[in-house]
C-alpha positions in Angstrom: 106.1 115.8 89.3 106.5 112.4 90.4 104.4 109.9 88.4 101.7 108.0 90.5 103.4 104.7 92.1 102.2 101.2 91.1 99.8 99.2 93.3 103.2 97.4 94.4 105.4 100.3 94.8 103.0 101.9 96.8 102.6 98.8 98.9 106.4 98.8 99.6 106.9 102.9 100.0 103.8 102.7 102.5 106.3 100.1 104.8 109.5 102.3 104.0 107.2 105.3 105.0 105.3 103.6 108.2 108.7 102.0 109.5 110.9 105.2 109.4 114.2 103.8 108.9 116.5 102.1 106.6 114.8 98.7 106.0 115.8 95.1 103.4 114.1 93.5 101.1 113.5 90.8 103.0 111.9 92.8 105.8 109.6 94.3 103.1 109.0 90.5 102.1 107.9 89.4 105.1 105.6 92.0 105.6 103.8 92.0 102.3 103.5 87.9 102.8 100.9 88.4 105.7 99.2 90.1 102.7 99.9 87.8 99.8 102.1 85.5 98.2 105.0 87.1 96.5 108.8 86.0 95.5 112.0 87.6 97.3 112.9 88.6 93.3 110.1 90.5 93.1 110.1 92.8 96.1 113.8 93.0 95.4 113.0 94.6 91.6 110.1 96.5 92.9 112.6 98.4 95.2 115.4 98.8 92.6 113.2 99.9 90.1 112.2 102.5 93.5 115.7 103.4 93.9 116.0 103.9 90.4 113.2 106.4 90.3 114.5 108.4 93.0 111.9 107.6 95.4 114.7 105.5 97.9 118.0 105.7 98.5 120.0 102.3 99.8 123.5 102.0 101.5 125.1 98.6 101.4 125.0 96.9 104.3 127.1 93.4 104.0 125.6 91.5 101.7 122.3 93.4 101.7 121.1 96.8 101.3 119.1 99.0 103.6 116.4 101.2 101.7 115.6 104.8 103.3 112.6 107.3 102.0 113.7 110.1 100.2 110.6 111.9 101.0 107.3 111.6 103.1 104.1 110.2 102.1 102.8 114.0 102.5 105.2 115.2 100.4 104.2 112.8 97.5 100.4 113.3 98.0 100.6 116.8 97.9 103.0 116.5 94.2 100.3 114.6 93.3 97.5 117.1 93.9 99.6 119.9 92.8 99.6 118.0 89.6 96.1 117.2 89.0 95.2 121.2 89.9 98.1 122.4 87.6 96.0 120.4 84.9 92.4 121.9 85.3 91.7 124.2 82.7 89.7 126.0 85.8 91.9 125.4 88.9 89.3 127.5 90.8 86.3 125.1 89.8 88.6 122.0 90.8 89.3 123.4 94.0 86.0 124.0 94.6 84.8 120.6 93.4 87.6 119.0 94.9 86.5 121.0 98.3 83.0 119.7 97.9 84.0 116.2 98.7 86.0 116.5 101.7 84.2 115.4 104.7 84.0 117.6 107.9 86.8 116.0 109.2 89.2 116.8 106.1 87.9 120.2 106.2 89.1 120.7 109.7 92.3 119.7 108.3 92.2 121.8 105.7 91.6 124.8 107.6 94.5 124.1 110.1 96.9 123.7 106.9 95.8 127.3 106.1 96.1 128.8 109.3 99.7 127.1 109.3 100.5 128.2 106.1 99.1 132.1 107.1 101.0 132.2 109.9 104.8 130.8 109.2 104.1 132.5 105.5 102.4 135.8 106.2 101.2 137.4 103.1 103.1 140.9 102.4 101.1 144.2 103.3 99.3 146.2 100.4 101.1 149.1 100.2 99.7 152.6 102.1 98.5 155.7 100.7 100.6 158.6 102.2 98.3 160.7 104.6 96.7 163.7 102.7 96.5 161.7 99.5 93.0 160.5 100.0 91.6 162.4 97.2 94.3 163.1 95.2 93.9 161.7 91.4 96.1 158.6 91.2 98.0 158.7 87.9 
């Protein structure tokens, strides 16, 4: 299980997530400065440190190198709630809890992730009594 990114790393994985494609530091820089003031050095770490983690992967690229995602923000929301259900003491209670504060609009959601889920993952058939064996003792 992933551990949950910084305020920072998730600030640059949301930009290497939303753009799609291999991108530098310094287009990560330039972004995040139309939010706040922040040094080249720093984004620069913030992505090593990301590359380091396994979260990015970079190919050089002259002098520079280009980051790429090495998964999807879905993929690390849904390690995170795996995680947080996997340690409930009651998984059932936190689903239903968890359920409870979804609005009608993540509900839809959630009911077209099951219906996807049903159908490319079919559950397998209970198995069939043989015919005549409807009242024969079961051992």
């Amino acid at each position: 299980m992933p551990r949950p990114l910084g305020e920072l790393e998730d600030a640059v994985m949301t930009r290497v997530w939303q753009w799609n494609r291999p991108v530098t530091v310094r287009e990560v820089l330039e972004d995040l400065q139309q939010e706040r003031s922040i040094a080249y050095t720093t984004v620069m770490t913030v992505m090593d440190n990301l590359h380091q983690k396994g979260w990015v992967r970079r190919e050089v690229e002259g002098r520079a190198y280009r980051y790429t995602a090495v998964s999807t923000r879905a993929a690390y929301s849904a390690a995170l709630m795996n995680e947080a259900w996997a340690q409930s003491d009651n998984p059932a209670a936190a689903l239903v809890a968890f359920f409870g504060m979804m609005s009608p609009e993540q509900r839809e959601s959630l009911n077209d992730a099951i219906r996807i889920v049903q159908r490319d993952n079919p559950l397998p058939a209970a198995p069939q009594e043989a015919e005549g064996d409807e009242g024969a003792p079961r051992p």
